[in-house]
C-alpha positions as CSV (number, residue, x, y, z in Angstrom):
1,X,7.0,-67.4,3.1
2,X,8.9,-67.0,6.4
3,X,7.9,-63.8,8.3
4,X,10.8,-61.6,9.6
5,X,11.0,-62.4,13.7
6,X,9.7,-60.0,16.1
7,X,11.7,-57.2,17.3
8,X,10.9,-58.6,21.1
9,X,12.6,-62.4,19.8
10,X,15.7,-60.5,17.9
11,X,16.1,-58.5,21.0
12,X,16.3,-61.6,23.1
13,X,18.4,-63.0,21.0
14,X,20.8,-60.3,20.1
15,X,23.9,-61.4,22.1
16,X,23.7,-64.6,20.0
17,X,23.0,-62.8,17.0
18,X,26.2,-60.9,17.6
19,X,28.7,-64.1,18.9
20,X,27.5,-65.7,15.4
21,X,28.2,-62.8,13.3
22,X,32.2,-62.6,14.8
23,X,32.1,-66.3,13.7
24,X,31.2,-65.6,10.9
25,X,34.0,-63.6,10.1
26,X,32.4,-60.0,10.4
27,X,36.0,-58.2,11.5
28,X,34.2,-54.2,10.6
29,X,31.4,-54.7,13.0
30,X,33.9,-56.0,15.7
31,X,36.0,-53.0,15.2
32,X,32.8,-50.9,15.7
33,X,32.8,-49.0,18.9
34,X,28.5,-49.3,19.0
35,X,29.4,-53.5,18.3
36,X,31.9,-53.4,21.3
37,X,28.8,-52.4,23.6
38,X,26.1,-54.7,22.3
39,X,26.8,-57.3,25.2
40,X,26.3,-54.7,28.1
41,X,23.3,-52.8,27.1
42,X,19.7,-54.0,25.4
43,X,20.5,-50.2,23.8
44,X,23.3,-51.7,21.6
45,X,21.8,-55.0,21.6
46,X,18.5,-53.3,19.3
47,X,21.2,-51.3,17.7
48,X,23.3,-54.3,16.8
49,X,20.1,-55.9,15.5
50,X,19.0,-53.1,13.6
51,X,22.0,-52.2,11.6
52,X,22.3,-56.0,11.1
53,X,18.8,-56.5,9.9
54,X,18.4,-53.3,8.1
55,X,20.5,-51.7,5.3
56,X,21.2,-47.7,5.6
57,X,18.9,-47.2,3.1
58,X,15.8,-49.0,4.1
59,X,13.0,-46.9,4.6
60,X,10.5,-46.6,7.1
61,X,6.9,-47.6,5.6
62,X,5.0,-44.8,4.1
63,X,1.2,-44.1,3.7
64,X,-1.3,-42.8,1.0
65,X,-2.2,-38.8,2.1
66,X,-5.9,-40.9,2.5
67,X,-4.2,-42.3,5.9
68,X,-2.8,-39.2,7.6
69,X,-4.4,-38.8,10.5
70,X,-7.2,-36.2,11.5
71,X,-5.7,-34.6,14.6
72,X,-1.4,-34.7,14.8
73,X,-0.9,-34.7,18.6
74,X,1.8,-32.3,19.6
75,X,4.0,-34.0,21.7
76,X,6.1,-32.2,24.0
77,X,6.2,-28.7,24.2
78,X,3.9,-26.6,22.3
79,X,5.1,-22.8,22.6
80,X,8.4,-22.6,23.7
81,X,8.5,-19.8,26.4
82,X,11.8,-18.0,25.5
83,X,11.7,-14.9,24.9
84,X,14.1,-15.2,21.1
85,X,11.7,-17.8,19.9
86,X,8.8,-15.6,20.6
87,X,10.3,-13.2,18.5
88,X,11.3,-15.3,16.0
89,X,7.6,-16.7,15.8
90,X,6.1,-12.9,16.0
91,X,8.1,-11.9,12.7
92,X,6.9,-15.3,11.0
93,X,10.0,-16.7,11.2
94,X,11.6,-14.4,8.4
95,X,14.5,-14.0,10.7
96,X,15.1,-17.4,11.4
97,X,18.5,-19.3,10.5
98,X,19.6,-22.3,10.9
99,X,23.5,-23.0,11.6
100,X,25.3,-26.0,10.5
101,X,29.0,-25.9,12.1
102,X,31.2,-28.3,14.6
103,X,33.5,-31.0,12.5
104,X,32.7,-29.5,9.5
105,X,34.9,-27.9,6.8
106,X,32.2,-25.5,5.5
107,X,30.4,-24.0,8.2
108,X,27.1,-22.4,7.1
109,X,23.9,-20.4,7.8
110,X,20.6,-20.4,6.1
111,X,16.9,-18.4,6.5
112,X,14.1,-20.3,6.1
113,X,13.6,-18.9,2.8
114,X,17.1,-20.3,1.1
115,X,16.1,-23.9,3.1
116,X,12.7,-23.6,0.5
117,X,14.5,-23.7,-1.9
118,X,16.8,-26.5,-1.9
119,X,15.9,-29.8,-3.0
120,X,13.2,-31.2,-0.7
121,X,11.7,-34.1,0.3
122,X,7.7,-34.7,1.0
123,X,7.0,-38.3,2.9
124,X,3.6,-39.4,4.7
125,X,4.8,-41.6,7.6
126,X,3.7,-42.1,11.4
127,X,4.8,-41.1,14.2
128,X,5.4,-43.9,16.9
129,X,5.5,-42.2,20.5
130,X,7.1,-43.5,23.6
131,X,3.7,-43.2,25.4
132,X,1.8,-45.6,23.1
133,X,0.0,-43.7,20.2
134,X,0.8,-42.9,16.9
135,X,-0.2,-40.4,13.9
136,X,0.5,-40.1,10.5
137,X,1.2,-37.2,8.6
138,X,2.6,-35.6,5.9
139,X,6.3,-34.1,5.9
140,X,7.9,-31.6,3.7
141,X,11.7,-30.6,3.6
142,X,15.8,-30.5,3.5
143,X,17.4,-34.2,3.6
144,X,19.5,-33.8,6.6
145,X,22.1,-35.6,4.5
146,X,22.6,-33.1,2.0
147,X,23.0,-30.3,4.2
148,X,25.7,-32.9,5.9
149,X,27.1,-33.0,2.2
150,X,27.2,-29.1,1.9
151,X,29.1,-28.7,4.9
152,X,31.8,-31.6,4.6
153,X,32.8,-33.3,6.9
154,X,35.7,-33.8,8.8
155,X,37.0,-37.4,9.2
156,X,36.4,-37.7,13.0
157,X,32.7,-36.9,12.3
158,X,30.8,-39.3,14.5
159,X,27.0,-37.7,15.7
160,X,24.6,-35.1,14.8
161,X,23.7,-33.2,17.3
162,X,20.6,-30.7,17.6
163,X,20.1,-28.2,19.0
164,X,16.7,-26.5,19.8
165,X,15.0,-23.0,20.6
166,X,12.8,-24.5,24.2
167,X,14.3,-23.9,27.9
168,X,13.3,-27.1,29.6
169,X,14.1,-26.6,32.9
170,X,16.1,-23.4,35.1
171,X,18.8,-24.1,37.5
172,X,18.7,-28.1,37.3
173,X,22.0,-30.2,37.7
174,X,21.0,-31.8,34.4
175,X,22.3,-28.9,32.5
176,X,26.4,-30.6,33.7
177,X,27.1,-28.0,36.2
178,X,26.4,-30.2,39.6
179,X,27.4,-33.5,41.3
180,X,26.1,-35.3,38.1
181,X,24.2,-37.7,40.4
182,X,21.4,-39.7,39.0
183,X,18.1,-38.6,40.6
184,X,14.7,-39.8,40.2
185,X,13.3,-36.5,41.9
186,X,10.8,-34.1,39.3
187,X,12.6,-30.7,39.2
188,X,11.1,-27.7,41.3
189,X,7.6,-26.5,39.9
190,X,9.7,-23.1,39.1
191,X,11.8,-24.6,37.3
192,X,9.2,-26.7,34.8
193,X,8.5,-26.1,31.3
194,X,5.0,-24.4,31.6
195,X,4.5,-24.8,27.7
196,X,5.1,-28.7,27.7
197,X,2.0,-31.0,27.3
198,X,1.7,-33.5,30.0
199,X,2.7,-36.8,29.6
200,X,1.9,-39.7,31.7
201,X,5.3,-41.7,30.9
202,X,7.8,-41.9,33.6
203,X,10.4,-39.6,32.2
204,X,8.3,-37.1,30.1
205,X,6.5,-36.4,32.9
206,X,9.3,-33.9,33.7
207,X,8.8,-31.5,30.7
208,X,10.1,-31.3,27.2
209,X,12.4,-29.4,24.9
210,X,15.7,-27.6,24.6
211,X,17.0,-24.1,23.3
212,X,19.7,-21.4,22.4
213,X,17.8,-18.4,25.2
214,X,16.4,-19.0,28.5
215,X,13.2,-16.9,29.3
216,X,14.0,-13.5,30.6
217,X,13.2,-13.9,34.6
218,X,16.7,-16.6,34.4
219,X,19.5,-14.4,35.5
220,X,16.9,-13.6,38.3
221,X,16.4,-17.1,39.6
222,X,20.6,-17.5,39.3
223,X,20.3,-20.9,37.3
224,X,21.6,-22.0,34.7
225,X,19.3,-23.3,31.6
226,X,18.8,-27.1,30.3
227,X,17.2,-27.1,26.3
228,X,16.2,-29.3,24.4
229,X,18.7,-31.1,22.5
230,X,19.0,-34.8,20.5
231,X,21.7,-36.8,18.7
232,X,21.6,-39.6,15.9
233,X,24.3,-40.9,14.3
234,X,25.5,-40.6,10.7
235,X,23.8,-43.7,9.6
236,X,21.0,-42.2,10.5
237,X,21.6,-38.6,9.7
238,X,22.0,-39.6,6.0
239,X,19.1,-42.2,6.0
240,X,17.4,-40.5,2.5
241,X,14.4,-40.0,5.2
242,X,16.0,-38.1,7.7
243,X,14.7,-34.7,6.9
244,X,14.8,-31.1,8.6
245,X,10.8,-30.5,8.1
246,X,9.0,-27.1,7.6
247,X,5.9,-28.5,5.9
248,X,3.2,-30.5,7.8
249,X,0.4,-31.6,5.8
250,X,0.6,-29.2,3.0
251,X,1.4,-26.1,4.7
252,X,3.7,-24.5,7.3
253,X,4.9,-26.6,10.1
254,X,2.6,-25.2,13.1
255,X,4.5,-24.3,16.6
256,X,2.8,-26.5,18.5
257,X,4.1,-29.1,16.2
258,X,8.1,-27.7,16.1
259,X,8.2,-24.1,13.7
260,X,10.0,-23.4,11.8
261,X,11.9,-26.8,11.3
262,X,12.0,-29.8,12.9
263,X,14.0,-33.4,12.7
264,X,12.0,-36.4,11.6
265,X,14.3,-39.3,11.4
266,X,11.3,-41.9,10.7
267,X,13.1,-45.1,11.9
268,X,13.4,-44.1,15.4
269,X,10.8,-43.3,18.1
270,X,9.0,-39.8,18.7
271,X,11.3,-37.9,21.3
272,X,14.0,-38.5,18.6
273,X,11.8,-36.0,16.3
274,X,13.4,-33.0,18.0
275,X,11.6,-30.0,17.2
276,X,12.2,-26.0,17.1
277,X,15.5,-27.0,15.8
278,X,18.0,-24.0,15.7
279,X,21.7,-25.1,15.6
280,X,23.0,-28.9,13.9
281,X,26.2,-29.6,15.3
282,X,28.4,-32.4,13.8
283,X,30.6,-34.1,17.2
284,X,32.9,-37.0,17.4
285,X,31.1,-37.6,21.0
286,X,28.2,-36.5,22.6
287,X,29.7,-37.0,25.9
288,X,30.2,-32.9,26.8
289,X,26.8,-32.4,26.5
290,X,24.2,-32.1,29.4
291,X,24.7,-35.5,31.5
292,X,26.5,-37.2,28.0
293,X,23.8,-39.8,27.5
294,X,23.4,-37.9,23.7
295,X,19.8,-36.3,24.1
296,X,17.3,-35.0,26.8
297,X,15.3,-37.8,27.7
298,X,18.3,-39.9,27.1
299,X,19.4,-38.1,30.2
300,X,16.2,-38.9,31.9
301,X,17.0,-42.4,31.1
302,X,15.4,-43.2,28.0
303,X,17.4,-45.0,25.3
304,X,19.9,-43.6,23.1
305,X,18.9,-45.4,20.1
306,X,15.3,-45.5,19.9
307,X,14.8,-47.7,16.6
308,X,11.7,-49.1,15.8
């Protein structure tokens, strides 16, 4: 038996991948405006190659509780410093709500009680990080795609986008309100995310997260706040794996690890796991948001679509 190719071989060949699927006839994905971008980026070119390759349905592998790991690194931040979350977190989270809105026709509001008990989900998978290592562990909650379903969407429905309860940064052009010049330079030490783990990759070396209120000493400093926030699209969003988690091994989702909910989309890298997840927001572009590049680290340069 044949094995599939390696992602490094289908990336390589992607352009031709795409030239012989418009021979072949395949009119939808040439009206696709992610297909009309595969030749300039290697973004759309693993894009092109995943939604090729992959159906919307096919799942990301998933392991015997035996395999979940030990110790679950927290990646990124680990207690969001703003002073709502705090409070949120103090009370146990029994004032917590998430709200569903943008191109929707039902908008909606629900405490963490009501998302218990909906229909829920429980997968062990593992997490793939940017920086190398991985973990596996168990995951309990709400199928993104039937909140998606609740709320209806309006045709011009494009992206999910999420938004989370962690100030990254005070002050920073990132936020949209400077030149919007690319810069390579780390952000004042003022200005830093003094709950974020360190990381030793390029871009997460400048802190982590997103939220809905900045810490208190912000109208002091005079800037204005960049949170944490992600995108996926709605293949994604309504992948039966994508989930809004508040379980983590058999009992409540720790901070450190994203309380009181937290997006695991399981075909896609870590930093696409956005955590402390407060707002979901369906867009037909994600272009108004921070530097438009559709997440934070995206707008540190990572990848949109971080499919693995």
């Amino acid at each position: 038996m044949n094995s599939l190719p390696s992602r490094r071989a289908l990336l390589t060949g992607a352009s031709a991948t795409a030239a012989a699927a418009m021979l072949g006839g395949c009119d939808r994905l040439g009206n696709a405006d992610w297909f009309q971008r595969t030749l300039k980026t290697g973004e759309d070119a693993n894009l092109f190659v995943q939604r090729l390759l992959l159906t919307d349905r096919t799942l990301a592998p998933e392991y015997a509780e035996s395999d979940i790991s030990p110790w679950f690194k927290p990646n990124g931040t680990e207690d969001p410093p703003d002073k709502d979350y705090k409070a949120l977190a103090k009370g146990k989270f029994t004032k917590y709500h998430l709200e569903v809105g943008g191109l929707v026709e039902v908008p909606f509001r629900l405490s963490l009680a009501e998302l218990r008990t909906l229909p829920a989900r429980t997968q062990v998978t593992r997490h793939d990080c940017v920086e190398g290592w991985s973990a596996i562990g168990k995951w309990t909650g709400v199928p993104l795609a039937d909140l998606l379903s609740r709320a209806k969407l309006k045709p011009e429905a494009r992206y999910v986008v999420f938004h989370c309860a962690d100030t990254m940064d005070q002050g920073s052009a990132l936020e949209g309100g400077g030149d919007g010049e690319d810069t390579d330079e780390a952000p004042p030490a003022g200005n830093t995310n003094p709950a974020m783990t360190k990381q030793s990759g390029g871009g997460e070396s400048r802190k982590d997260s997103g939220g809905q209120q900045a810490p208190e000493d912000t109208a002091a400093s005079g800037g204005t706040p960049v949170r944490y926030y992600e995108s996926i699209d709605l293949v994604d969003a309504f992948h039966p794996q994508t989930i809004l988690a508040y379980d983590m091994n058999g009992k409540a989702l720790p901070i450190a690890n994203g309380a009181p909910l937290r997006l695991r989309v399981e075909r896609n890298l870590g930093y696409k796991q956005a955590k402390y997840v407060m707002r979901i927001e369906v867009v037909e572009s994600f272009a108004h948001f921070g530097e438009g590049k559709g997440g934070y680290w995206e707008d540190q340069g990572y990848a949109w679509y971080a499919g693995i």
